[in-house]
C-alpha positions in Angstrom: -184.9 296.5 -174.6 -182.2 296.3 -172.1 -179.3 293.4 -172.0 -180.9 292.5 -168.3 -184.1 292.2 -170.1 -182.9 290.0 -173.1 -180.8 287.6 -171.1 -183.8 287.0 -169.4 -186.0 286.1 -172.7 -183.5 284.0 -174.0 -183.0 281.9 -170.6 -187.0 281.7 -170.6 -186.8 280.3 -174.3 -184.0 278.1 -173.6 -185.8 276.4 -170.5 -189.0 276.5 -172.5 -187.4 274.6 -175.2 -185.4 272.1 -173.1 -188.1 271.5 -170.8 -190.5 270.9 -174.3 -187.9 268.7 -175.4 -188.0 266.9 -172.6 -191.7 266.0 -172.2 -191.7 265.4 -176.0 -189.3 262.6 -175.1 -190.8 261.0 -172.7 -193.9 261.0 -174.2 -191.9 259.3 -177.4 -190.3 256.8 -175.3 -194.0 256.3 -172.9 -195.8 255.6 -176.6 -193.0 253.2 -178.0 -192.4 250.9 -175.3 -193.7 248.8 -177.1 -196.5 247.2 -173.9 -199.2 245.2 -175.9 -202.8 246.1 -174.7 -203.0 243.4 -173.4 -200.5 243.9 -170.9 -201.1 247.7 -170.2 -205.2 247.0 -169.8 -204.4 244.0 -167.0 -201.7 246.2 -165.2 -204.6 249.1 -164.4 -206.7 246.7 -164.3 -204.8 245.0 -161.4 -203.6 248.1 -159.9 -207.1 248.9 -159.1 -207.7 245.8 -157.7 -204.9 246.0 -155.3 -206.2 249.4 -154.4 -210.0 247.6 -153.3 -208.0 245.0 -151.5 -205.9 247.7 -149.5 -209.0 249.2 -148.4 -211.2 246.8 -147.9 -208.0 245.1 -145.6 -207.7 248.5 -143.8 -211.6 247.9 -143.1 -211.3 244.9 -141.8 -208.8 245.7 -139.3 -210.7 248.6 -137.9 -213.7 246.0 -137.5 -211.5 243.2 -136.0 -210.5 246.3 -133.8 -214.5 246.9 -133.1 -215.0 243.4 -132.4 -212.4 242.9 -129.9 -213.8 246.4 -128.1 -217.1 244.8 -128.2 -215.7 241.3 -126.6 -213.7 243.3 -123.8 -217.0 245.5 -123.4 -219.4 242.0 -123.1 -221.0 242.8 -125.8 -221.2 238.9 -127.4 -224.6 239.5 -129.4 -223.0 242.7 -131.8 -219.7 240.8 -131.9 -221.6 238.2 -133.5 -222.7 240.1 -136.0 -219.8 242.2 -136.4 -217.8 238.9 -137.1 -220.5 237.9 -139.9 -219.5 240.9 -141.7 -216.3 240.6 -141.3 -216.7 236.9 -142.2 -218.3 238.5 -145.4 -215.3 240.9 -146.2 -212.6 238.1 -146.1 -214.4 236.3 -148.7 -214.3 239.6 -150.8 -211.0 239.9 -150.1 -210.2 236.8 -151.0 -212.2 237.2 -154.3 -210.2 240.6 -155.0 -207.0 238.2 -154.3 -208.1 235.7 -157.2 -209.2 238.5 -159.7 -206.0 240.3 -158.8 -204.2 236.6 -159.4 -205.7 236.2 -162.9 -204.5 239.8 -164.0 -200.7 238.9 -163.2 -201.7 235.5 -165.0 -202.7 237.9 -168.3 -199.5 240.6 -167.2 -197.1 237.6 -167.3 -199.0 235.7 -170.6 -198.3 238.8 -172.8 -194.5 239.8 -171.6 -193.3 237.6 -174.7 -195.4 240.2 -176.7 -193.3 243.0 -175.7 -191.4 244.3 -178.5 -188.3 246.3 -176.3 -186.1 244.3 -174.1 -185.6 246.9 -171.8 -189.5 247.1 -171.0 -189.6 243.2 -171.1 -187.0 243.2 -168.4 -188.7 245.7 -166.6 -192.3 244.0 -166.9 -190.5 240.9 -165.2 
């Protein structure tokens, strides 16, 4: 084996290694923060809420776009329904706004549950 050939095996092993450590850490530190389920369970729970309420916002703005084309175009009778549906996704939206209220309610009831201070601090 040449000495070109070995230097290169040894920096492969020695980035293997380091870059093994390094997941293994993170995955330590990830396991042991010490979130309760509680808290971990309402953050995805609330992240996908925040998601639907993204979209369904970025829905609602291409029909209040829609509508308005349909009011410059005279179009009154589909506006009219156009703004019952939207009616009907700001109520959703409003609904995804509550649910997404009552999972920061359950995020924020279980920080004292945290067991590190550096994740309690970073919960808050």
């Amino acid at each position: 084996m040449s000495r070109r050939t070995r230097k290169i095996i040894i920096f492969l092993a020695a980035f293997i290694l380091i870059l093994g450590g390094y997941f293994a850490f993170k995955f330590i530190k990830v396991s042991s923060s010490g979130a309760p389920e509680a808290f971990s369970s309402a953050r995805t729970r609330g992240a996908g809420i925040a998601e639907e309420i993204v979209a369904d916002s970025n829905q609602l703005r291409d029909d209040v776009k829609l509508i308005n084309d349909l009011d410059k175009a005279k179009q009154s009778r589909e506006a009219k329904i156009r703004i019952d549906e939207a009616s009907r996704e700001v109520a959703d939206i409003r609904k995804g706004a509550l649910d997404l209220a009552n999972e920061l309610d359950r995020m924020a009831s279980a920080i004292p549950d945290i067991r590190s201070a550096t994740a309690r601090r970073a919960a808050i």
